[in-house]
C-alpha distance (Angstrom), angle and dihedral (degrees) to the residues before:
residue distance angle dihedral
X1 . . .
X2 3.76 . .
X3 3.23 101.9 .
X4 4.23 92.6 62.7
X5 4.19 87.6 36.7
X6 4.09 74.6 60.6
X7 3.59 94.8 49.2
X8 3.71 87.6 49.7
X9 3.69 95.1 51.5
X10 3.49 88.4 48.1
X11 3.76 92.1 54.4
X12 4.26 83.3 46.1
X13 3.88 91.0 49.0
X14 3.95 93.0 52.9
X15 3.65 87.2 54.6
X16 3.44 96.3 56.5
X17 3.59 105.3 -105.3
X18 3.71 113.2 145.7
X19 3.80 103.8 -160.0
X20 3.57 89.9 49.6
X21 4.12 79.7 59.2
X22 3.70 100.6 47.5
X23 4.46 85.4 47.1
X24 3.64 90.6 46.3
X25 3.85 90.5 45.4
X26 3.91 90.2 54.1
X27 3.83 92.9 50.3
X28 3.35 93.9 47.1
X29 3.40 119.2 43.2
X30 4.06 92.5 59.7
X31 3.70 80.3 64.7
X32 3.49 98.3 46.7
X33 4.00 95.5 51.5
X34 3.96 84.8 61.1
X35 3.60 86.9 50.5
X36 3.56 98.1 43.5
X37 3.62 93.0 44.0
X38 3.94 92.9 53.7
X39 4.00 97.5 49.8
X40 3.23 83.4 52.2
X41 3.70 101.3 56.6
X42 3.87 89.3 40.4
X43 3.57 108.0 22.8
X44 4.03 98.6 -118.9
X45 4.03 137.6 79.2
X46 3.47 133.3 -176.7
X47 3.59 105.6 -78.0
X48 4.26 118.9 35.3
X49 3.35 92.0 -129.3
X50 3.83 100.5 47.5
X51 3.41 83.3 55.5
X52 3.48 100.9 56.7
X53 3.74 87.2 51.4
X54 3.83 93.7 52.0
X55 3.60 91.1 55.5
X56 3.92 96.8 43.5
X57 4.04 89.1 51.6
X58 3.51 84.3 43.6
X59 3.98 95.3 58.2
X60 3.61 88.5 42.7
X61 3.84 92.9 57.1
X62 3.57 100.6 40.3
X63 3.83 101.4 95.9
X64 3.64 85.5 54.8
X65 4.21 104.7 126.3
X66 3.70 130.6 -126.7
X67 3.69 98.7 3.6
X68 3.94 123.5 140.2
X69 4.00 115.9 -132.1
X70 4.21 82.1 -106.7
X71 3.86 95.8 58.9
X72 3.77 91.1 34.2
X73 4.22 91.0 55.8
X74 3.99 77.2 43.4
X75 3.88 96.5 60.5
X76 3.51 91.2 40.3
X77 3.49 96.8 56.6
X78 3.76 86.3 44.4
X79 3.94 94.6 54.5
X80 4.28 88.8 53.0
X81 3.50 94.5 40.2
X82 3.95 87.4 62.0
X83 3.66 84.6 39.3
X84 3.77 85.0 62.6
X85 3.62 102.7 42.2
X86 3.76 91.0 51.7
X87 3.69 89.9 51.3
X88 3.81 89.0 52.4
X89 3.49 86.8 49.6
X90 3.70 99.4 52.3
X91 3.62 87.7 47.0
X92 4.06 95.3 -102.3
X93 3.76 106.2 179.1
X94 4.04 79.1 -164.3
X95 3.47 91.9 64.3
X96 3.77 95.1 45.2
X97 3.36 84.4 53.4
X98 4.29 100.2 51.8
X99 4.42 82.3 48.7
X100 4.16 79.4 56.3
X101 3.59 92.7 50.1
X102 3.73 97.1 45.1
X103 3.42 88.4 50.1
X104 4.19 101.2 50.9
């Protein structure tokens, strides 16, 4: 059931709706720290790509201070999750496509 409510959203998010974003942002990122927090243990996700993208918002957060590995996986998720809703929003078949994957 959640993944096709995120499919929805998705759909909602590319059409510009901004509570559809700030829904789809709270189902998703919980998904996305597991995600994040796998690559990063083992240096591969689901989707090439998305993996690529874990590991560059990764590298960009890494000097951040004082954070445990669980809020660190947290901000990373964060930082692709907006990633993917501005995709969405700029009409990013890519991004469509990483929702897709998450959701298989």
């Amino acid at each position: 059931m959640r993944h096709n409510k995120l499919l929805y959203l998705a759909s909602r998010v590319r059409h510009g709706d901004s509570r559809a974003a700030a829904l789809f942002r709270k189902l998703l990122e919980p998904v996305l720290v597991y995600i994040v927090g796998y690559t990063l243990r083992y240096g591969m996700s689901v989707h090439k790509d998305l993996t690529s993208r874990i590991l560059a918002e990764a590298r960009d957060r890494e000097n951040d201070a004082g954070l445990d590995r669980d809020a660190f996986f947290g901000q990373v998720a964060h930082g692709v999750c907006e990633w993917i809703i501005d995709g969405l929003r700029s009409g990013s078949g890519e991004s469509l496509r990483f929702v897709e994957t998450v959701c298989a």
